[in-house]
N, C-alpha and C positions, 0 to 999 in steps of 0.2 A: 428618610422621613421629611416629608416639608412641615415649615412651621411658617404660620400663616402672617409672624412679622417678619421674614426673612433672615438671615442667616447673622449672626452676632460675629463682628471682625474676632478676629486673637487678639486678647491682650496683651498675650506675651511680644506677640509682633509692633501694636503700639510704643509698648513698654522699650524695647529695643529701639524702637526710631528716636524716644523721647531723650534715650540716653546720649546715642549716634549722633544727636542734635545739640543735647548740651551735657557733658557726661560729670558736672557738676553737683552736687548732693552735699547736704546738710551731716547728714550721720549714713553712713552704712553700718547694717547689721548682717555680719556674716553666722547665719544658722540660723533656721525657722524653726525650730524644736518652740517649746512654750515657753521657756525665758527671751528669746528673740519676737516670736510672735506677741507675748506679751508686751514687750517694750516698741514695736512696731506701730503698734492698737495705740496705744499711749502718747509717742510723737508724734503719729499724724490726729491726733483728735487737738492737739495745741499746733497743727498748722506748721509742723516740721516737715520739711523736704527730706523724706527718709526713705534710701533704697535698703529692700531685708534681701540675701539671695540663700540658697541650699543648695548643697551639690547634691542634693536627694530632692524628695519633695516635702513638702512644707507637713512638719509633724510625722515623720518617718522612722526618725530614730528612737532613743531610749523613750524619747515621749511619748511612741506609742504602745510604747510596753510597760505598765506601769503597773501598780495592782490594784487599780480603778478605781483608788478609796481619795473622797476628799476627806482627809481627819486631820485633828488637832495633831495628834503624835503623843497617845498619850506614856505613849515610853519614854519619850523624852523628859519625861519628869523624876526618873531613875538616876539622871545625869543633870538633873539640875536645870535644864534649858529651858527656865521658866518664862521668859521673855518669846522664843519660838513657841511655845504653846501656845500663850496668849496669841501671840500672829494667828497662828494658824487657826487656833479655834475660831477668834472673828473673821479671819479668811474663810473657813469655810462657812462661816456661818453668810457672809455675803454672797459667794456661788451659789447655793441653796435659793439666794433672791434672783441674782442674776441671769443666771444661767438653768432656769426651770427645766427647760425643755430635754438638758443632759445631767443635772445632779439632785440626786434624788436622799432623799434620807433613807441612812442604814440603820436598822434596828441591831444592834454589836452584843452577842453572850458571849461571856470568861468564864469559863470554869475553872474552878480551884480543886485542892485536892487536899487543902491541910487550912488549919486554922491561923497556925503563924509561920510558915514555910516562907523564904524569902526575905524575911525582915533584915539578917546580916548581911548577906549580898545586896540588895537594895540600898544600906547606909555605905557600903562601902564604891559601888557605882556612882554615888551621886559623890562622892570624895574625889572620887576622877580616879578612883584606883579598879586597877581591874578582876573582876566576879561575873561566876559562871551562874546565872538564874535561870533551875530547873525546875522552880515551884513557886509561885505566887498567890501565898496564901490570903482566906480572906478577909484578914487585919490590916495587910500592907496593900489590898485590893480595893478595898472601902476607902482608904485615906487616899490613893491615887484616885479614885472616880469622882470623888468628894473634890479634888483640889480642879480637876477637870470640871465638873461642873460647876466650879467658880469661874476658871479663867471663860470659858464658853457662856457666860454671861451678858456680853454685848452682840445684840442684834440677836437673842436667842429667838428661835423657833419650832425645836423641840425639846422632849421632858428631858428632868433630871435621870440619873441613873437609881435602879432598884436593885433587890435579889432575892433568889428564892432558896429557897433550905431544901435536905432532904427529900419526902417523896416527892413533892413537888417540879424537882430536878426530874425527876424517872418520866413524870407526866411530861413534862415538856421535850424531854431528848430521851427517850424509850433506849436507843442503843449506845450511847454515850458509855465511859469506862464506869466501871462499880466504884471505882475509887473519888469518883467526883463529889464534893461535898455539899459545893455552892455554886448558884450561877447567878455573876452579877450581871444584868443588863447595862447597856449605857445609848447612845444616840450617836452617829460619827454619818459621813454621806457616802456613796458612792457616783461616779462619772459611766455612764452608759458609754457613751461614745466621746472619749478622749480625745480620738482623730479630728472628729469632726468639730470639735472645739474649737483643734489649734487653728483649724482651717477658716472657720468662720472670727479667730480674731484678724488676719490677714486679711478679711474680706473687710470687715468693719473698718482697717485701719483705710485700706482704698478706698473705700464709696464717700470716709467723711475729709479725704481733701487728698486734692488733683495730685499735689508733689507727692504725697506715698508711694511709692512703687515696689513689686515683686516680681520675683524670677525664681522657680524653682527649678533641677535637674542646672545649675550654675556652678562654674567650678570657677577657684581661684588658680592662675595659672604663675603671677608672676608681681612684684611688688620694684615700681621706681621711684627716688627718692630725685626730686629732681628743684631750683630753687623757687620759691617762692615769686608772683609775679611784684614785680616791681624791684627786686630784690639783686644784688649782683650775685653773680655766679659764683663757686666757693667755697660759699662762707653755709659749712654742714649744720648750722645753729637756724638758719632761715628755710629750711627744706619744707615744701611739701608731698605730698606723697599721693601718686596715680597706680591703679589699682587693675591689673587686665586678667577678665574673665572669658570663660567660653561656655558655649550649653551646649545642649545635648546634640543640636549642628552639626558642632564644631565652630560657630562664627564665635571670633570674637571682638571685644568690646571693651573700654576701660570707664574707670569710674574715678572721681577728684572727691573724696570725702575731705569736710570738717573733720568729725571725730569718726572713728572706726570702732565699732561693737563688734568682741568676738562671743559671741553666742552659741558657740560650738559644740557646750554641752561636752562627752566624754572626749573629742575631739579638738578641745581648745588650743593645749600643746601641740598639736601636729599642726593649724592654722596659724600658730603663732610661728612655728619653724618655717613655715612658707613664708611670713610676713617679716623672715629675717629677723628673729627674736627667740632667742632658744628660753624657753621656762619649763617648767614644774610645778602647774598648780594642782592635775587633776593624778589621782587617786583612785579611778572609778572600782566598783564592783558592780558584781551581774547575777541580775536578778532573773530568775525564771518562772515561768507559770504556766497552768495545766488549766484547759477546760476539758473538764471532765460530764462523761454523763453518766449518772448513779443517781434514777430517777429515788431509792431509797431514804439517801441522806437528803437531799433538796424535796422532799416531804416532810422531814422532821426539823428542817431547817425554819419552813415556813416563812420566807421573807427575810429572816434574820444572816446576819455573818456570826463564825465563832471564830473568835479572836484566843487562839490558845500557844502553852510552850509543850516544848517538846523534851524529852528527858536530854540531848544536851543541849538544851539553853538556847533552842535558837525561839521563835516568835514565829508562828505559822498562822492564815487566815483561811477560810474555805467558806463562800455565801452563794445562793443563788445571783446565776447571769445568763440569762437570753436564753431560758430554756436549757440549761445545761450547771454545771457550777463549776466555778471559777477556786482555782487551788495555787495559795502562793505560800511565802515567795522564798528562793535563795540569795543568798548573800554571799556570794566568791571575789574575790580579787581579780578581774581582768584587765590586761596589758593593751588590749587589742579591741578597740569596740566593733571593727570592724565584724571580726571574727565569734563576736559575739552570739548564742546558738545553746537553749533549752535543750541540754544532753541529756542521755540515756539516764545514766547516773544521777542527774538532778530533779529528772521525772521521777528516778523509784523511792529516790528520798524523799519527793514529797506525797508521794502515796502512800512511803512505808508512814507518814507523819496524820496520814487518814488516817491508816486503819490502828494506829497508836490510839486518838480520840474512839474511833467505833471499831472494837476490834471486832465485831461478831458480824462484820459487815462485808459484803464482796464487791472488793473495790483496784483492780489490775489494770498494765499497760492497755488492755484491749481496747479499756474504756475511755481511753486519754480521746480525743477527736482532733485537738489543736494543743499546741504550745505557741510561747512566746520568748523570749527575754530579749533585755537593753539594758546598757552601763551607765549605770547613775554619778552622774558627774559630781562626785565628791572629792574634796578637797585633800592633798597629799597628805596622809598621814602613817605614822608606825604602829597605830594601836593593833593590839596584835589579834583582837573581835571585831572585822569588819564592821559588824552592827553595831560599836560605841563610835563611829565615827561620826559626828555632826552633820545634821542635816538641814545644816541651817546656811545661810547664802552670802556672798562677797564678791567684793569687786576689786581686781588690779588691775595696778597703773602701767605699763609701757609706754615707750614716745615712738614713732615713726618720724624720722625727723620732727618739727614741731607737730606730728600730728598725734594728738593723743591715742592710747588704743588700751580698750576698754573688756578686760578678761571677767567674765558672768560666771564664777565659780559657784558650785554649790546649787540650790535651791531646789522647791519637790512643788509639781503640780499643783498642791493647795495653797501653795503662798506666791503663786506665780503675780497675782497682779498688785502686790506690793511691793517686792523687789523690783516689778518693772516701773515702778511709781517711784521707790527710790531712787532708780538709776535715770529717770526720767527728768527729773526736778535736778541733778549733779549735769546732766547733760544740754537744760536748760538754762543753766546760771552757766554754762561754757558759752553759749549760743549766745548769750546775757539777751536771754528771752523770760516768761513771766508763764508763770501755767495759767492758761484759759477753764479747764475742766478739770473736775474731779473723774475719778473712774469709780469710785466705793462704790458706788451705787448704781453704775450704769453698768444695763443690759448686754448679754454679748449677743450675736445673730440670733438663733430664732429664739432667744428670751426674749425678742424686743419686743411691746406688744402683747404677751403672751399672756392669754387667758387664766389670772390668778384661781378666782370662785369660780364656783361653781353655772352662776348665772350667766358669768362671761364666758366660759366655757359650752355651755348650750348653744350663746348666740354664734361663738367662732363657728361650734361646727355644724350648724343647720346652714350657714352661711358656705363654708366651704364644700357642702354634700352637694348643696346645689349645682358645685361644678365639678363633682363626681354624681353627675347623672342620679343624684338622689341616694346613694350608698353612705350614709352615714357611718359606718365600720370603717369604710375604707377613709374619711375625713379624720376617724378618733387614729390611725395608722400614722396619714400624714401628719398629726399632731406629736405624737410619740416618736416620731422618727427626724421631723425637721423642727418642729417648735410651730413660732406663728409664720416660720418661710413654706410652713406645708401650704401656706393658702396659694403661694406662687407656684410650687409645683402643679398644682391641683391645674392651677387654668391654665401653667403650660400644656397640661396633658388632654385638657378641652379642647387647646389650639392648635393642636397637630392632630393629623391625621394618623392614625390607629395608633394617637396617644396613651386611649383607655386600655389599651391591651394587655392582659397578664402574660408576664412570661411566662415559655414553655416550662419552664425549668425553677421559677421561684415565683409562684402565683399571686402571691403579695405585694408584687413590684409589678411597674408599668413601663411600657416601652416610654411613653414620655419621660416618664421619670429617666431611666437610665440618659434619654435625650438633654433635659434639663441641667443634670450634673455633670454631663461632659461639656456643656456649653456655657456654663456660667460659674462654674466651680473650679478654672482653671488647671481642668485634667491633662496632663499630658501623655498619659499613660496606663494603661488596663488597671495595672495592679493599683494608681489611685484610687479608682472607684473600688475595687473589690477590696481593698487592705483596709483604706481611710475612709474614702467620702460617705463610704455606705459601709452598714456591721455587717456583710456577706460574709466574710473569712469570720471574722471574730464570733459569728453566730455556730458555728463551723458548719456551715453550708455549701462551703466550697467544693466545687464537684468536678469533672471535667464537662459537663452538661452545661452547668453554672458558664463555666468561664468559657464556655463556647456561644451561650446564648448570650452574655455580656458585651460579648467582644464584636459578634456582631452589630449589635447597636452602637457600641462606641464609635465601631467602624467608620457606621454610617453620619453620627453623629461628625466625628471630628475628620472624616473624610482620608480616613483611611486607604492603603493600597491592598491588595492581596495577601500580599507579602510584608508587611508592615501587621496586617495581622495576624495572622500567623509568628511572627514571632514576638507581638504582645502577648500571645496566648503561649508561648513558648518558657516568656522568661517567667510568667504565672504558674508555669509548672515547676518550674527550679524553685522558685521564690516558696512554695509553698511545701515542697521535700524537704530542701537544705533549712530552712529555718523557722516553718513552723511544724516540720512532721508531720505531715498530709501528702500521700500517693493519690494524685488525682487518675490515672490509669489514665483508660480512653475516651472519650464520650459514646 
């Protein structure tokens, strides 16, 4: 494809010279999951010289496996964690501002099944002592919605919670159990595209200042501890500490941080054993999820999620997503995040956890199209209910000779940008620097800009049709898909040559398009675009057609060899058996 301003250098290859030039850095953060990415966004908007790197790509791990809810947590008021509620409610209630173009309000039903079921385990959970809760009745449902709609208070913008009684239950959920008594309503959000989040705060943190830099597919290879300049040799009290990495190459490179962030997510412990520090902060368990298609129940869903339990006690969700619905999540203890992988057995438990809520319903493996899971980096604990584990967020201290090194334990997708605000202002009074910017209230990529009303919304997109050759459907597309960055796709796809084209294979995408996100989105790899940058897999669209007609264009894009793609399109095929259960066959 030619593009009519010519060909956009690599970043990454800048990126590389910049460091080969002066491999000095303010803070490195090691892991772009969304607590690195979040803290990334944040130093460099106050003018921090911050390298972030991944040995993956940027929001690949547990962060892109989430159960796509931005909520308050209102379980956590079972345990007392009133302080993380409040976060998290006004955390989510700021996404909701911020970040329009990927979180959206979720309309959440609870059904109950008894009038006071729950109330003793309820008192004795919030005691910190442990109780199995297989009914939450709706006396102990009301006082939790109730407390929830207090702490959700600040920056509110939407309703309080309701409920309906009897037939009225039948009217709204026709196949739901006989035994359901009440459905409370309440307000919590969901994230469309998680990936594309983490990616666009990485891009945010580069565009607003030069010293930011990124590297993903970056491995840590090796840690020297060597003395400080000016410093006599020696004396282990004066050490600084140089940092050598490699990428996907193989070339490598070192880095001289100030402070060192391990960002690692379930992975912190094994980064820290490389970095010569043996710990034990993380604890993770693994969570898995089903999209499922059962056009039936995402009918009488109607927009909504039910948020329900399950007879033993565990917390199960199922809402409409992308034309399909979304079934979560499990909660196991895993060793290995690596190895991490939505099994057989934790698919049937959560379908056996459907047809519990609609038993008169047909609802089988056939229907699964995708799975997911990732280990949520939780903090090492003995409780013996993975799910009373806190999910709330911390920071420890290690030294690297004098160099601080900073463990991100803990935290969840909707509180991501005040932990990184926390860790930000600890890491700025190290720097004995002054915060320039707030984040509360700033925009992330394409919320920036983004057409709130209705009015503004007209003029974006009569405005962007015009460089989709007048197809206003395909402008409300680029809206829903990139925010207000759809206007940029839109006139890359004007300025290239058989930009406007649908693909063979996913008529809704443009060959520009796939051109644009390989070239400005810092893809290095097929399974970006299809995993992250774009919801192809997560729509489960993934086909071998798909990912033949993608990889073409990548090809061309990022100037591929033969053989180079073919085995993008190869590791697309493993990547999508082994771990999210899709036989892509042949094209």
């Amino acid at each position: 494809m030619k593009v009519h301003d010519g060909d956009i250098p690599t970043r990454r290859q800048a990126t590389r010279e910049r460091l080969a030039n002066d491999p000095n850095v303010e803070v490195l953060i090691i892991g772009a999951g969304i607590n690195g990415a979040g803290l990334f966004r944040d130093l460099a908007l106050q003018g921090v010289d911050v390298l972030i790197v991944d040995k993956q790509d940027f929001c690949a791990g547990a962060s892109a496996a989430p159960s796509r809810l931005i909520h308050g947590g209102l379980k956590y008021l079972e345990t007392g964690e009133f302080r993380l509620v409040a976060q998290s409610t006004r955390e989510r209630n700021l996404l909701l501002r911020n970040a329009p173009h990927v979180v959206h309000p979720l309309r959440t039903a609870m059904p109950t099944h008894s009038w006071f079921g729950g109330i003793w385990p309820s008192l004795k959970r919030f005691l910190r002592r442990p109780a199995k809760i297989d009914d939450r009745g709706v006396l102990i449902s009301e006082v939790g919605l109730t407390l929830y709609d207090f702490f959700g208070r600040h920056f509110r913008s939407m309703p309080r919670h309701s409920v309906l009684f009897g037939r009225r239950v039948r009217e709204s959920l026709p196949d739901v159990r006989d035994d359901v008594k009440a459905l409370h309503t309440y307000y919590d959000a969901a994230i469309t595209q998680a990936e594309r989040l983490g990616f666009e705060l990485i891009d945010d943190g580069c565009r607003a200042h030069r010293g930011a830099l990124a590297l993903n597919y970056t491995s840590l290879d090796s840690v020297t501890l060597e003395p400080l300049a000016g410093q006599p040799a020696g004396e282990g009290d004066t050490e600084g500490v140089t940092l050598h990495f490699s990428d996907a190459t193989g070339e490598a490179f070192e880095v001289r941080p100030r402070i060192v962030i391990n960002a690692g997510g379930a992975w912190i412990d094994e980064i820290n054993r490389l970095l010569g520090r043996e710990t034990a902060y993380i604890g993770g368990t693994k969570g898995g999820h089903l999209i499922v298609d059962v056009p039936e129940i995402r009918r009488q869903l109607d927009g909504r999620m039910i948020y329900f339990g399950t007879p033993d006690g565990r917390i199960c969700l199922i809402y409409p997503f992308m034309q399909h619905v979304l079934v979560g999540a499990t909660d196991i203890r895993c060793d290995d995040p690596d190895r991490a992988v939505c099994d057989d057995d934790e698919r049937d438990y959560m379908l056996e956890a459907v047809r519990y809520l609609f038993p008169d319903l047909d609802i089988d493996a056939e229907r699964v199209r995708y799975r997911y899971s990732g280990v949520r980096p939780l903090p090492r604990s003995d409780a013996d209910d993975p799910g009373q584990i806190s999910r709330d967020h911390a920071v420890r201290e290690d030294r690297l000779g004098e160099t601080p090194l900073l463990s991100l334990v803990g935290g969840k997708w909707t509180t991501f940008r005040g932990f990184a605000a926390e860790v930000a202002d600890d890491v700025l009074a190290r720097l004995e620097r002054r915060r320039d910017l707030s984040t509360e209230q700033l925009a992330i990529g394409g919320g920036h800009d983004y057409p709130h009303d209705e009015a503004a919304r007209d003029v974006w997109l009569s405005r962007v049709a015009a460089a989709c050759a007048g197809d206003r459907r395909r402008a409300i597309v680029l809206l829903e898909r990139y925010g207000s960055r759809g206007e940029a796709v839109a006139a890359h796809c004007a300025a290239c040559t058989e930009g406007q084209q649908p693909l063979a294979s996913l008529p809704d995408y443009r060959v520009g398009e796939i051109d644009f996100v390989c070239r400005f989105e810092r893809v290095e790899r097929l399974a970006d675009v299809l995993f992250r940058r774009l919801p192809i897999a997560l729509s489960a669209r993934l086909t071998a057609a798909v990912v033949e007609d993608v990889a073409t264009h990548c090809g061309t894009a990022l100037g591929w060899s033969a053989a180079r793609r073919e085995a993008e399109v190869a590791r697309v095929h493993t990547i999508a058996r082994e771990q999210h259960g899709v036989a892509l066959g042949s094209a």
